[in-house]
C-alpha positions as CSV (number, residue, x, y, z in Angstrom):
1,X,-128.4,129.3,70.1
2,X,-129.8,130.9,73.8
3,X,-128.7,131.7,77.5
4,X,-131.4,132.8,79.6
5,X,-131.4,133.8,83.5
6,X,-134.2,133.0,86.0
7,X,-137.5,134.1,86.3
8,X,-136.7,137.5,84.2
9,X,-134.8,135.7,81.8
10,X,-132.8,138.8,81.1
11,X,-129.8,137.8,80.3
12,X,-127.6,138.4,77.3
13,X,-125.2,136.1,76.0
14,X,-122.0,138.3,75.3
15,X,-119.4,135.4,74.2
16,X,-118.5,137.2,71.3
17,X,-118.1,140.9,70.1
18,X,-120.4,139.5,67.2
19,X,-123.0,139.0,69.5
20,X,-123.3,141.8,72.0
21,X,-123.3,143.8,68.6
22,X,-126.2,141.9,67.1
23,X,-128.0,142.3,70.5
24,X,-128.1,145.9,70.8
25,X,-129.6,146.1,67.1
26,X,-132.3,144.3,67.6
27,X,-134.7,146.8,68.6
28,X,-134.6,147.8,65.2
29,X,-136.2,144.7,63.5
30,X,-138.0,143.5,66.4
31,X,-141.7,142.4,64.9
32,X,-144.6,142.6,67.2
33,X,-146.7,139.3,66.2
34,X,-146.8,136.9,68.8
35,X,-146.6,133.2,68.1
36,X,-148.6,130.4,69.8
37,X,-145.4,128.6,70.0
38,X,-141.5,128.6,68.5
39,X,-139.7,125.9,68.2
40,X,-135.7,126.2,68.5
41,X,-134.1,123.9,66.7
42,X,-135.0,122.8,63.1
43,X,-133.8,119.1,63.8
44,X,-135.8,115.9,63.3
45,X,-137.4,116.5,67.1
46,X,-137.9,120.1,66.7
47,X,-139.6,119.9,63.1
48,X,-141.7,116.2,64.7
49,X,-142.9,118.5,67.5
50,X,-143.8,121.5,65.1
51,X,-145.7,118.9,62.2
52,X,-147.7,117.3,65.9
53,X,-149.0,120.9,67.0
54,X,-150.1,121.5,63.1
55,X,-152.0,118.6,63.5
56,X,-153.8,119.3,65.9
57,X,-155.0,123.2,64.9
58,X,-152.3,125.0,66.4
59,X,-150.8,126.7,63.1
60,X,-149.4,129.9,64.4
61,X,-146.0,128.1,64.9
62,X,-142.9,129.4,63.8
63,X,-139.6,126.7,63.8
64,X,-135.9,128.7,63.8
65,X,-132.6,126.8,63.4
66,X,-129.0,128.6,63.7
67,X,-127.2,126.9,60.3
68,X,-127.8,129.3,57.3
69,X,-128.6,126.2,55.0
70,X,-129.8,123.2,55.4
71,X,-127.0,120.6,54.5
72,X,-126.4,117.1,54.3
73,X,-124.9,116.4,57.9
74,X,-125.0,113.7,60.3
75,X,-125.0,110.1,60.7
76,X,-127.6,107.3,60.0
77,X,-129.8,107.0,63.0
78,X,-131.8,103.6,63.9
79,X,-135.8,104.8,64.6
80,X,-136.9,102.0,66.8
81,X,-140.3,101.2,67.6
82,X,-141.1,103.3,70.2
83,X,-139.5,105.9,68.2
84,X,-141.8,105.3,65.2
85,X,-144.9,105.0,67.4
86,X,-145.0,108.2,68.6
87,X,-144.0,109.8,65.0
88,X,-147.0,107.9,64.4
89,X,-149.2,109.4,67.2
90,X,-147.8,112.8,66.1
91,X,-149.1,112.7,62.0
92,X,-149.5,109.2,60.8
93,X,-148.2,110.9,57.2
94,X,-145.1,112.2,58.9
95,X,-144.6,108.4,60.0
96,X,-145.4,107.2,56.5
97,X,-143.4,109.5,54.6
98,X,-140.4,108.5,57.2
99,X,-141.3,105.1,57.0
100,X,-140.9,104.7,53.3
101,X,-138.2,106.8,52.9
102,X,-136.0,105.3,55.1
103,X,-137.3,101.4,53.4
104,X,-136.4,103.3,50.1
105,X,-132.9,104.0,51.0
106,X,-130.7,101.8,53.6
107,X,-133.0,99.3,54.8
108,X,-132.6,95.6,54.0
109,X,-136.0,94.7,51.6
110,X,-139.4,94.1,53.3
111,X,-142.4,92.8,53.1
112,X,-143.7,96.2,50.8
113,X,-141.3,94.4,48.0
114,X,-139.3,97.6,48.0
115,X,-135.4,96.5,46.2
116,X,-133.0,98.9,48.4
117,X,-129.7,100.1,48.2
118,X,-127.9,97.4,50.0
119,X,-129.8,94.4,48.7
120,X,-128.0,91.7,47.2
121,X,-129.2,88.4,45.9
122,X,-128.7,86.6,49.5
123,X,-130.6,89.5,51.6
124,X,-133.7,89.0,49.3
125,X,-134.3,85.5,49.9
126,X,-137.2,85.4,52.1
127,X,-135.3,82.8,54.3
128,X,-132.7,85.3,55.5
129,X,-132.9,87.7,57.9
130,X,-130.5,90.3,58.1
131,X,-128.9,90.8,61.3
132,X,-126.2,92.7,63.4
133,X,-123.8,90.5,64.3
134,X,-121.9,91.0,67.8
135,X,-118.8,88.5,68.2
136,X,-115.8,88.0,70.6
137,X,-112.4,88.5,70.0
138,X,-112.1,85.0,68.9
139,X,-114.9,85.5,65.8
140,X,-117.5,84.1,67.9
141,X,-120.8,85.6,67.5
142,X,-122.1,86.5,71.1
143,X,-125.5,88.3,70.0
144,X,-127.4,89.2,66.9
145,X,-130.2,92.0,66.3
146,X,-132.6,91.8,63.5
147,X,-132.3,94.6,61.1
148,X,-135.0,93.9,58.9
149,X,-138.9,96.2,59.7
150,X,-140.4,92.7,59.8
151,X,-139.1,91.1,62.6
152,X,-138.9,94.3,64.3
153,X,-142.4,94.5,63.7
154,X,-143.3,91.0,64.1
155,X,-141.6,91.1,68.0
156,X,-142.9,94.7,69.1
157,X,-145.9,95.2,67.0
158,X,-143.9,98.2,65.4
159,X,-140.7,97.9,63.1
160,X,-137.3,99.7,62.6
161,X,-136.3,102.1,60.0
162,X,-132.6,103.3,59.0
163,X,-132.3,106.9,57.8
164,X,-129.7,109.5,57.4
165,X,-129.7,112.5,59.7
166,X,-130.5,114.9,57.0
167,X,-133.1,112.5,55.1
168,X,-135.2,112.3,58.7
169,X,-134.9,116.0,58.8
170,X,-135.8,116.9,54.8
171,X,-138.8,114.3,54.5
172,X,-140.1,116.2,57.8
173,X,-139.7,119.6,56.7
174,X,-141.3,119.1,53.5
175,X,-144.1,118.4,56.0
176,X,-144.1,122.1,56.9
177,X,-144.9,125.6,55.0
178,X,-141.7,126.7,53.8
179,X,-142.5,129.9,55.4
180,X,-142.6,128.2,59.2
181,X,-138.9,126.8,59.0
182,X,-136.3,129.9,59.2
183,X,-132.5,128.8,58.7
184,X,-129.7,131.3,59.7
185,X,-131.5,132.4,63.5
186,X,-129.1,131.6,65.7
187,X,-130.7,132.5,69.1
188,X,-128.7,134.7,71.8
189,X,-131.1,135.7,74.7
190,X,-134.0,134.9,75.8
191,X,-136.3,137.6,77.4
192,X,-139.6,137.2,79.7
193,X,-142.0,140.3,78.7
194,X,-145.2,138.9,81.1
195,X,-146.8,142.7,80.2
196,X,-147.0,140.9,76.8
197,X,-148.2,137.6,78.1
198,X,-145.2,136.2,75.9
199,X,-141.5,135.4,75.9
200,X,-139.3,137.2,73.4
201,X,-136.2,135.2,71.3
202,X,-133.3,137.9,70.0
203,X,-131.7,136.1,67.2
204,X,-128.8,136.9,64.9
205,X,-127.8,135.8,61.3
206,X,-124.6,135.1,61.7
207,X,-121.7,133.7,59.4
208,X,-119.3,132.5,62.4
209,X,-121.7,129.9,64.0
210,X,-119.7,128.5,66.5
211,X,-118.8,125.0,66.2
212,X,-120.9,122.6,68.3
213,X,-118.0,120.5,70.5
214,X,-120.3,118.4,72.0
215,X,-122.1,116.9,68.7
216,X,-121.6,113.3,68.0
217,X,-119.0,113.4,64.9
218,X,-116.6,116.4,63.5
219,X,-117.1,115.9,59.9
220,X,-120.7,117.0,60.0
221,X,-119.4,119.8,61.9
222,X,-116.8,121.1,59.4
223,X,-120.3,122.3,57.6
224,X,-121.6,123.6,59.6
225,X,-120.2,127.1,59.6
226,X,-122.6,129.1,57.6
227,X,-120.0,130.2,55.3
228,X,-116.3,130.2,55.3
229,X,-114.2,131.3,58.0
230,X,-112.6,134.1,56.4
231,X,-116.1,135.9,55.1
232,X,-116.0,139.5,55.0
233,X,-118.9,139.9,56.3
234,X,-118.4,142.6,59.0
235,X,-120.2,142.6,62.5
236,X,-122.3,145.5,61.4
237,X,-123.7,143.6,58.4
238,X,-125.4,141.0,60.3
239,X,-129.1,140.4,60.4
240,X,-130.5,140.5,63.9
241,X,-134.5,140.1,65.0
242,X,-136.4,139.6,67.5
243,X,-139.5,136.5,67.8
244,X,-141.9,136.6,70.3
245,X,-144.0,133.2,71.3
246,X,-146.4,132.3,73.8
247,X,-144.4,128.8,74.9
248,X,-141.0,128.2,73.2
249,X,-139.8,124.1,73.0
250,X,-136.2,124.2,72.9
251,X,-135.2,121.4,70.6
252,X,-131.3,122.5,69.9
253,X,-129.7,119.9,71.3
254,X,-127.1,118.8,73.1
255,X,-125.4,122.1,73.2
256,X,-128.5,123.9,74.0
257,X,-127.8,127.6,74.3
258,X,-131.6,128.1,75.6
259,X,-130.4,125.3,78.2
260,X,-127.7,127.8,78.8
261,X,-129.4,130.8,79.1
262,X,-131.9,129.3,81.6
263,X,-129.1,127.8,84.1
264,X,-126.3,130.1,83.6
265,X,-125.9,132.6,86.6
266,X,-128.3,130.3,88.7
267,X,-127.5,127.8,91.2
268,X,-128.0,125.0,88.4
269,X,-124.8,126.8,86.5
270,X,-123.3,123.5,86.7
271,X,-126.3,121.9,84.2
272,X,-125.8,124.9,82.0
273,X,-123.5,122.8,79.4
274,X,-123.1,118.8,79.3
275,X,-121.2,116.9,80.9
276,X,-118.5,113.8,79.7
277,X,-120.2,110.6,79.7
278,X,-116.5,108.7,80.2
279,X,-116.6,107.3,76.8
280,X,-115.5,108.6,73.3
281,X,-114.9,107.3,69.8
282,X,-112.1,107.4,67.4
283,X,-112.9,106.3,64.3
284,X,-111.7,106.1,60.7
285,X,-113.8,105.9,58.0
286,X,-112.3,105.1,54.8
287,X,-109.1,102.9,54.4
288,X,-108.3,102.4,50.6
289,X,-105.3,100.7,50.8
290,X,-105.5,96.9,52.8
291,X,-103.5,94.7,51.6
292,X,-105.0,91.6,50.1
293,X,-103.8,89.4,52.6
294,X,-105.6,91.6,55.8
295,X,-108.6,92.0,53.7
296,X,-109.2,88.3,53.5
297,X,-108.2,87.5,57.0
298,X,-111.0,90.2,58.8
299,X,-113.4,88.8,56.3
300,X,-112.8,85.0,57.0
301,X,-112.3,85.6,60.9
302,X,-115.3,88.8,61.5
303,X,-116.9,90.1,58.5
304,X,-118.0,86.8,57.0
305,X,-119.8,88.5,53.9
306,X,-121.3,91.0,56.1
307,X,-120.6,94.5,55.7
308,X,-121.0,95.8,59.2
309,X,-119.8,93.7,62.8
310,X,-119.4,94.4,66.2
311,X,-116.2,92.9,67.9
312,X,-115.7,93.6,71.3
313,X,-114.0,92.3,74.4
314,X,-116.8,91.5,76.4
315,X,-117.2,87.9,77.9
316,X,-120.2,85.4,78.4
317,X,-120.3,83.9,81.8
318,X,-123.4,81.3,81.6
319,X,-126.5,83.3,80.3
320,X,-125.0,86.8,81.2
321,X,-122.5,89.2,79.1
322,X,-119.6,90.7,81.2
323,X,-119.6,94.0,79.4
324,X,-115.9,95.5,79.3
325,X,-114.8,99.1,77.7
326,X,-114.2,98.5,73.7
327,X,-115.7,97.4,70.7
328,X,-115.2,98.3,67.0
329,X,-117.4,98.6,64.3
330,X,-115.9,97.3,61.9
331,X,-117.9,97.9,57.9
332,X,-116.8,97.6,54.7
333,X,-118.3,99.9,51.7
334,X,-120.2,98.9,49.0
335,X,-116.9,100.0,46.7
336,X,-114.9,97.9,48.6
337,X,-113.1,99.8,51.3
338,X,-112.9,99.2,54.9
339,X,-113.8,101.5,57.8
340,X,-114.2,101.3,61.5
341,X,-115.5,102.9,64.6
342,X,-114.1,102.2,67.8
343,X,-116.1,103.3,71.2
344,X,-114.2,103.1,74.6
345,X,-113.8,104.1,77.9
346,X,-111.4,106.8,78.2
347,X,-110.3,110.3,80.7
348,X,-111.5,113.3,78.3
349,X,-107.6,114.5,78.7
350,X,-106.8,112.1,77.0
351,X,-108.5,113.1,73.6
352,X,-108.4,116.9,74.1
353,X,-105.5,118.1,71.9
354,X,-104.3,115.0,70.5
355,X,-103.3,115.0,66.3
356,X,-104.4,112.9,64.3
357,X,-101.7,110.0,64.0
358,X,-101.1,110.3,67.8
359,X,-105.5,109.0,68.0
360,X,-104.0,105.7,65.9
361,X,-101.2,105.4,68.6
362,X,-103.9,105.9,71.5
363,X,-106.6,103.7,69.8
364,X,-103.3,100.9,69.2
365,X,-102.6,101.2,72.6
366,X,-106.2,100.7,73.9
367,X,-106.4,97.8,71.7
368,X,-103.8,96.3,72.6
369,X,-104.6,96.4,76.5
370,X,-107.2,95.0,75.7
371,X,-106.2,91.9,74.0
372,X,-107.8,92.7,70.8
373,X,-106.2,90.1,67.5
374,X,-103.4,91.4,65.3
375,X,-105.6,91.9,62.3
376,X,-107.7,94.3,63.7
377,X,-104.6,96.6,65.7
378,X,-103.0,96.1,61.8
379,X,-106.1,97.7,59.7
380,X,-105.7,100.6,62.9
381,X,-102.2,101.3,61.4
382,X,-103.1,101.4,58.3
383,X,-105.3,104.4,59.2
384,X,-104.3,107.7,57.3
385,X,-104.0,110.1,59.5
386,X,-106.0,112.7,57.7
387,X,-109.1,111.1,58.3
388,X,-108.7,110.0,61.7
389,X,-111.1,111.7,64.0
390,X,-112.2,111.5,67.6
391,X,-115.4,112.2,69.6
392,X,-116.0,112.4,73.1
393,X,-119.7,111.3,73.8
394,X,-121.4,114.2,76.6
395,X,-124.7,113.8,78.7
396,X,-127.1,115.4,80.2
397,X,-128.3,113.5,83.2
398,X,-131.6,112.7,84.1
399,X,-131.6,112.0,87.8
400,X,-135.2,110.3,89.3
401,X,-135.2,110.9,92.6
402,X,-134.4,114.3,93.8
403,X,-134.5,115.9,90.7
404,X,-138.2,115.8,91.3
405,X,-138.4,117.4,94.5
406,X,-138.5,120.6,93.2
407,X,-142.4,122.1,94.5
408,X,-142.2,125.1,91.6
409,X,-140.8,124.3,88.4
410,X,-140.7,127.9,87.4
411,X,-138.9,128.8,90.1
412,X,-135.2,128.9,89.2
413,X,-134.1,129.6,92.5
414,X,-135.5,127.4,94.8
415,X,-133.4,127.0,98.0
416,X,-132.1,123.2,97.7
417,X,-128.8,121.7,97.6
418,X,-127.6,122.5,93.3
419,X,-125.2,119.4,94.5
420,X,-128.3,117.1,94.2
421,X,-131.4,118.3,92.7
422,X,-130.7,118.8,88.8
423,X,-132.8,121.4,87.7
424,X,-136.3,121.3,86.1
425,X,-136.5,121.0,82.4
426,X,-138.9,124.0,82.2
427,X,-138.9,127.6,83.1
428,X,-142.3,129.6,82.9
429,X,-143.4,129.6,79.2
430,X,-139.4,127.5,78.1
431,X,-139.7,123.7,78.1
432,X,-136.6,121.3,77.1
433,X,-137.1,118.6,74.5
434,X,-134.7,115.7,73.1
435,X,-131.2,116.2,74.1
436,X,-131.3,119.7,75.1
437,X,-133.1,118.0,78.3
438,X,-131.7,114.3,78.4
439,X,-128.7,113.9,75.8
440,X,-126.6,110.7,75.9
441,X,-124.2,108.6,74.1
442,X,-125.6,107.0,71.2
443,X,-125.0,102.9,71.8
444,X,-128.6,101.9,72.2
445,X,-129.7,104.5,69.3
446,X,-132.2,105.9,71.5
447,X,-131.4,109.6,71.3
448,X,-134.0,110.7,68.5
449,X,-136.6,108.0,69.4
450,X,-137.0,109.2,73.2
451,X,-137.4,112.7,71.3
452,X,-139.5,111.5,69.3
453,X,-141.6,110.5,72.9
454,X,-140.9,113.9,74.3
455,X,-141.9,115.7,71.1
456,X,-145.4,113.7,71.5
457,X,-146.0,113.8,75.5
458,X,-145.3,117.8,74.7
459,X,-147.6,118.2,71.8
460,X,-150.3,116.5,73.2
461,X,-150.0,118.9,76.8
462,X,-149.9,122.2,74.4
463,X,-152.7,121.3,72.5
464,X,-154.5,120.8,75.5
465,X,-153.4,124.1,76.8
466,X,-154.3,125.9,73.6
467,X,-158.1,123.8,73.7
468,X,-158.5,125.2,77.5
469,X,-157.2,129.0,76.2
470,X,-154.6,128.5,79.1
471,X,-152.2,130.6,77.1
472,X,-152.0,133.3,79.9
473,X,-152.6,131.2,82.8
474,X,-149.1,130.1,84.1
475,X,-150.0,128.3,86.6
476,X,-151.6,125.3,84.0
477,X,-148.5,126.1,81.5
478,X,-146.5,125.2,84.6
479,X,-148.4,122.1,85.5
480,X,-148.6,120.9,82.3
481,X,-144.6,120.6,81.5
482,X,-144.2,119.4,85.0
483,X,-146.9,116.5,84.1
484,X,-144.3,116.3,80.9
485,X,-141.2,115.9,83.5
486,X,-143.1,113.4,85.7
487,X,-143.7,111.1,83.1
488,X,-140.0,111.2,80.8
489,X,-137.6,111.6,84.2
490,X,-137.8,108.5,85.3
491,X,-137.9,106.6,81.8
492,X,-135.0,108.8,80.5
493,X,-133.1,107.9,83.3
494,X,-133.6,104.0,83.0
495,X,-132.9,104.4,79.4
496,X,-129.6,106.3,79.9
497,X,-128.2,103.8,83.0
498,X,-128.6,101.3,80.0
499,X,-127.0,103.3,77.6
500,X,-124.1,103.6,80.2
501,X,-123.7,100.2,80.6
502,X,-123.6,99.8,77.1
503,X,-126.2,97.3,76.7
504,X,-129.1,96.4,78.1
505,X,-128.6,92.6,76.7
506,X,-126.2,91.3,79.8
507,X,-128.8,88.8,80.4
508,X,-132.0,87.5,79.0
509,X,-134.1,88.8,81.9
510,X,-132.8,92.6,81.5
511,X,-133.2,92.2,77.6
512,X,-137.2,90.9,78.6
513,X,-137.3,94.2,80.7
514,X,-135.3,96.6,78.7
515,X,-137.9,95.2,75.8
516,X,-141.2,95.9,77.4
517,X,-140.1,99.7,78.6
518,X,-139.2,100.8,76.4
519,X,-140.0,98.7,72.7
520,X,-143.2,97.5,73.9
521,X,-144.7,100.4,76.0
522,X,-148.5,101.0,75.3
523,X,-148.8,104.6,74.0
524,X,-152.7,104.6,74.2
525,X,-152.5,104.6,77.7
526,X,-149.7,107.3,78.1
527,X,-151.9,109.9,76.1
528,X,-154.9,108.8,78.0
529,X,-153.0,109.3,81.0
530,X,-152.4,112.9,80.2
């Protein structure tokens, strides 16, 4: 989507030829209504935020989302219960609709009686919980998490709900008018017009979306080209526009271009994009032909009638977990194949380029390092190459401490040290949401749910600004997505030093802490507070 530049923001984007074209013809299609807000990005945070401002009155909203259709992309994502809570805060019906969508679908039967896809006989005995089993090389379970809403529920006072990507995002854009969701705007600048009192988006319909490199997994990105490659659509047939908004919430994620456009050709440049996080994933996802022999081994020694397990190499040394660099997912489908997701520690160089067979040879060697069993390394050979596939997890760090030094958060430029001070995640009338402000690797499934918090905290200081008429007064814009900043930072950056560490579970005292921050946090007081 965007690029922006400092205080003007008038900068254009000119990576492509596409582009710059679609740029210079926007003059022609430009509309003159002004929005209370845009939303960029028609995700599940973008569409939460958007559904929370309806809520509460402020209607003349306008959500815009770069892919031409919406598809079924993406992986299943956990929504934990601070996650949940503030979908709850934001429209009660968006939580419920979520809720039982999610119950309807993956999620092992609760106490609503609802039968779901992966019940079987054993899961609906009311004496079984379902769990997610972590265990040592040796078969040994080290740790188990309750997957069931109940005991989620029962331990935090809210539950946990499974969900595909795209479910999340369909059951909360049926929340919306149809006519406030626009696919195929892919945004390329982003202008201040203050003699308008507003901020002015240029967006293009294009059919040669780039490809995101920093998403989580490449087979939701192979569709997410608009249309095929070869298209013959010509440059001069694009659709281009222009939106104009009040406040834009950029909630285009990790590969923000409206992060890009507000850091490029400042002294934040380095922020513009994210960085490696120093782990990756190679995976493999469907493995049709195990022999018999293999099969029964990794269920007698790991899966145990599960279908999903952790095994990794980490150790227990009396009540703390020595957490080392591997572990594999290892899950077998409901039609009987196996499949399995390994995450590691590895130098980006040594993903970027590399074909598919030669990602079994790397993960083999890894593994083997590593002292993983034979079984395990022999179900990795077995891989077909054409559906290996690696990812490299990026981040965008939120830093506590001197990130928050910064006196004027619309102030691009302030004279500090671009070495230590990570920039704002606002700009005048811009403000950064999800993980276009504080993306991460996905191992404690907290990505959506801390946008879920932003998408509340956000909501809650907009509405307040739209109650006081503070539209035009930048000064209370300003101090309102600083109050924002002051409250996530510091949370965001705890939860992402977790995530780092790849768990917060290494002892019973840090699982006690990681609990009551972030499962167990008392949102009354939070929306009191602002």
């Amino acid at each position: 989507m965007p690029e922006t530049k400092s205080s003007p923001h008038t900068h254009t984007d000119t990576s492509t030829e596409a582009d710059t074209l679609a740029a210079s013809a926007i003059a022609s299609s430009t509309s003159q209504e002004i929005y209370d807000v845009v939303v960029v990005g028609a995700g599940p945070i973008g569409l939460a935020t958007a559904i929370g401002l309806r809520k509460r009155g402020i209607k003349n909203i306008l959500v815009i989302d770069q892919t031409r259709a919406f598809r079924q992309i993406g992986q299943t994502l956990d929504l934990l219960p601070n996650g949940l809570q503030s979908l709850k805060y934001l429209d009660p019906n968006a939580y419920e609709e979520v809720k039982q969508t999610g119950l309807g679908l993956l999620n092992p039967k609760q106490s609503n009686g609802q039968k779901t896809l992966e019940s079987t006989p054993e899961r609906q005995s009311p004496k079984i919980s379902p769990q997610w089993i972590y265990k040592n090389l040796q078969g040994q379970i080290i740790q188990s998490i309750p997957l069931s809403f109940d005991d989620w529920f029962k331990d935090y006072g809210e539950g946990r709900v499974s969900i595909p990507w795209y479910n999340l995002q369909t059951t909360l854009r049926q929340l919306l008018p149809e006519d406030r969701v626009k696919a195929n705007h892919r945004c390329i600048n982003v202008v201040n017009e203050p003699e308008k009192g507003c901020v002015r988006i240029d967006c293009v319909g294009d059919t040669q979306i780039e490809t995101n490199p920093y998403a989580y997994w490449t087979d939701g990105q192979k569709h997410n080209h608009t249309q095929p490659q070869d298209s013959d659509i010509s440059p001069q047939e694009l659709v281009t526009k222009s939106i104009r908004a009040k406040l834009i919430v950029a909630a285009d994620g990790i590969n923000s271009t409206v992060r890009r456009l507000l850091y490029t050709d400042t002294q934040y440049h380095d922020f513009a994009r994210p960085e490696y996080s120093g782990f990756a994933a190679i995976f493999c996802r469907e493995i049709t032909e195990v022999p018999k022999e293999l099969f029964t081994k990794l269920e007698e020694d790991f899966l145990q009638g599960s279908s999903l397990v952790t095994i990794t190499n980490d150790e227990i040394t009396g009540n703390s977990i020595c957490i080392n660099n591997i572990r594999i997912i290892l899950y077998s489908r409901p039609t009987g194949e196996l499949g399995y997701i390994i995450h590691l520690a590895l130098p980006l160089d040594s993903l970027q380029g590399k074909s598919e067979s030669s990602l079994i040879d790397l993960a083999l060697q890894e593994l083997e390092k590593a002292g993983f069993p034979d079984p395990l390394k022999q179900l990795v050979r077995l891989s077909p190459p054409a559906k290996m596939q690696q990812r490299p997890y990026y981040i965008h760090h939120a830093t506590t401490s001197d990130s928050l030094q910064v006196s004027n958060p619309t102030d691009l430029n302030t004279k500090a040290n671009p070495a230590k001070i990570s920039p704002a995640w606002s700009v005048g009338r811009i403000v950064l949401v999800g993980d276009a402000a504080h993306g991460m690797p996905p191992f404690l499934a907290q990505g959506a749910n801390q946008g879920f918090e932003d998408a509340l905290i956000v909501t809650t200081l907009i509405t307040k600004i739209a109650e006081d008429n503070n539209w035009d007064n930048l000064q209370a814009i300003a101090k309102a997505f600083e109050k924002y900043e002051h409250l996530r930072r510091p949370l965001m950056a705890y939860v992402q030093e977790a995530t780092l560490k790849r768990s917060p579970h290494s002892s019973d005292t840090e699982l006690q802490e990681f609990s009551q921050q972030v499962y167990r946090r008392n949102f009354d007081q939070i929306i009191e507070a602002l």
